[in-house]
N, C-alpha and C positions, 0 to 999 in steps of 0.2 A: 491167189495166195501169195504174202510175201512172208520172208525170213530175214529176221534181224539178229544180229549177233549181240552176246553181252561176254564180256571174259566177270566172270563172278569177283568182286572184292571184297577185301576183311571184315571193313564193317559190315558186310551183308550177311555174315557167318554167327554162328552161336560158337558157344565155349570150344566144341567138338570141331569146330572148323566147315558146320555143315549151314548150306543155306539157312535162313529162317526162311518159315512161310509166308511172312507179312511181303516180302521180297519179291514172289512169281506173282503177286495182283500186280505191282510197278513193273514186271516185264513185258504182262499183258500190255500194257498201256504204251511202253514203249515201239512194241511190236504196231500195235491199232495205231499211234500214231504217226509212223513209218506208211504203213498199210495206206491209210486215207491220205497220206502227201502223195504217195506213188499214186494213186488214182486220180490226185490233182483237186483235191476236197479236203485239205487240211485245217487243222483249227480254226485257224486267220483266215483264211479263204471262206469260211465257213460264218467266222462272228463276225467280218465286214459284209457278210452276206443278209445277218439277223438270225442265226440260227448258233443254237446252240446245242451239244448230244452229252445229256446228262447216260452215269450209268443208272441202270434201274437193279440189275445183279449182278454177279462175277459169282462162279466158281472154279474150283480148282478140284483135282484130284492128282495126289504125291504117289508115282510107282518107283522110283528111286531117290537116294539122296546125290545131290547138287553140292561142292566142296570147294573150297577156296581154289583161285587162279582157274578152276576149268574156264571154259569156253562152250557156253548151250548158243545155239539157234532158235530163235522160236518163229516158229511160224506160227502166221495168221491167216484168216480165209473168212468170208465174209459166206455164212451159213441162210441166213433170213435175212430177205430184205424185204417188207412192205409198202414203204415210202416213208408209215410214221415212227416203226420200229426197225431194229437190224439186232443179228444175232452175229456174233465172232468168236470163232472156235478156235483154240491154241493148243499146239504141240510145245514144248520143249525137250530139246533132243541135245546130248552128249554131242559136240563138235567132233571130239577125236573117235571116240567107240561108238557113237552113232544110237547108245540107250538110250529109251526114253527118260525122261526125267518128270513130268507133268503134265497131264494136259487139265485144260480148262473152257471155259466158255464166260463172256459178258453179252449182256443184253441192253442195248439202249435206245433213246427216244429221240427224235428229231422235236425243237420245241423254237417254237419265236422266242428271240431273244431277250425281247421287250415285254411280251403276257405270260410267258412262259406255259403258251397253249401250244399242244399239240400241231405241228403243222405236214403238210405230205412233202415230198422229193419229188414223188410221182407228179408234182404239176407243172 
């Protein structure tokens, strides 16, 4: 599991000054892409490698609202892994009060870069 930090900005806000939703899927992403560098498996490591990890889903589920200037953590953790698929499940959590704010889940595919065929890890 890792945690990356975000301080929320303006433009990320609706009228209310409250996250939008479109917002916590690009946390996701940031967090996974945090996540697979600390493990030493990031993008570029990844497509000089020939591989490529499309999403296949994201979801999300909102238990609070998220507001300008805070500061969330989101952690990530790596739930499934098969070789050809992996599953990542996210918190985001209040820096200062420690509420939740989100959690979610994305699910994606290990694929040659070049057929865009499925390929394993496992090998």
């Amino acid at each position: 599991m890792t945690n990356w930090q975000h301080k929320v900005q303006y433009y990320e806000t609706d009228q209310m000054q409250i996250v939008h939703h479109s917002n916590y899927i690009r946390w996701f992403e940031e967090a996974r892409t945090y996540l697979m560098e600390e493990m030493n498996f990031g993008h570029e490591k990844m497509e000089a490698e020939g591989i490529v990890v499309p999403v296949l889903s994201v979801s999300s589920e909102f238990k609070t609202m998220t507001r300008f200037g805070e500061t969330v953590a989101i952690e990530a953790k790596i739930t499934e892994f098969t070789g050809v698929k992996m599953t990542i499940e996210y918190r985001i959590i209040d820096q200062e009060t420690g509420d939740l704010r989100c959690i979610g889940e994305s699910k994606h595919a290990f694929l040659d870069k070049e057929t865009y065929r499925p390929i394993s890890l496992k090998r």
